[in-house]
C-alpha positions in Angstrom: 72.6 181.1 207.9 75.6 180.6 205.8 78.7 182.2 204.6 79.4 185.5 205.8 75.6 186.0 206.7 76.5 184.9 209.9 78.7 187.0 210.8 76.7 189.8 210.0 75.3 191.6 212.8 72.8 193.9 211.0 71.6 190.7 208.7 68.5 189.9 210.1 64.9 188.6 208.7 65.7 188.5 205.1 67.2 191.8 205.1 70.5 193.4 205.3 72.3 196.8 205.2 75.6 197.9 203.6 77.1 201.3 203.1 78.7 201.8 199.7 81.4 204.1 199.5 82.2 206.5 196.6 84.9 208.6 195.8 84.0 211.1 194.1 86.6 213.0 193.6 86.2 216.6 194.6 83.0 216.4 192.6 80.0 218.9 194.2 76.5 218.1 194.6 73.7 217.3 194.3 74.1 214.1 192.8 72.3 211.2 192.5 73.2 207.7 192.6 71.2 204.8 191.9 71.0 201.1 192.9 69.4 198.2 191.4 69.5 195.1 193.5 68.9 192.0 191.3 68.9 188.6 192.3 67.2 184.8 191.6 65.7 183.3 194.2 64.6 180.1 192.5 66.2 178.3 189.7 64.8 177.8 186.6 64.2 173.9 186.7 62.6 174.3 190.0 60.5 177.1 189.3 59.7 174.9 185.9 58.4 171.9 188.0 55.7 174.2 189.0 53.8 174.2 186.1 52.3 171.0 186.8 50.6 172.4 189.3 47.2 173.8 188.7 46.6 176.5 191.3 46.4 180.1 191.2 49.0 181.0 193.5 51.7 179.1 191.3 50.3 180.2 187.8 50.6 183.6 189.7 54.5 182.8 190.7 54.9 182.1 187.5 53.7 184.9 185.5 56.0 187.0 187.9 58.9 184.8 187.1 58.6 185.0 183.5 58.7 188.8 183.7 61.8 188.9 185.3 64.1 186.9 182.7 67.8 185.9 184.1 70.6 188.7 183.3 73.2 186.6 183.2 76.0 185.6 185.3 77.0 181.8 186.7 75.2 178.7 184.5 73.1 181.2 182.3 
């Protein structure tokens, strides 16, 4: 583990929690919030280099890569 993950006492097994506070300021319910988590696990050369490979697990991978294009952010 690096960074603050190890710290992190509740970071365990690939999986974390957090509590996101709001203010909301005197607003009344209900109401409804919504989170999208969104992350790459694989960069795009690596996940690339797989296409050399001629199994269905990896043409698999890849289909479900391609569906998910990059949103942005660092080097995109």
């Amino acid at each position: 583990m690096q960074g603050s993950a190890a710290t992190d006492a509740d970071f365990t097994a690939g999986q974390d929690r957090m509590r996101y506070v709001v203010q909301t300021s005197g607003a009344t319910g209900p109401l409804t919030v919504r989170a999208e988590l969104r992350y790459q696990s694989i960069g795009y050369r690596w996940a690339d280099n797989l296409r050399r490979y001629k199994a269905a697990e990896t043409e698999r991978f890849l289909r479900y890569y391609a569906s998910s294009p990059p949103t942005g952010g660092p080097g995109w």
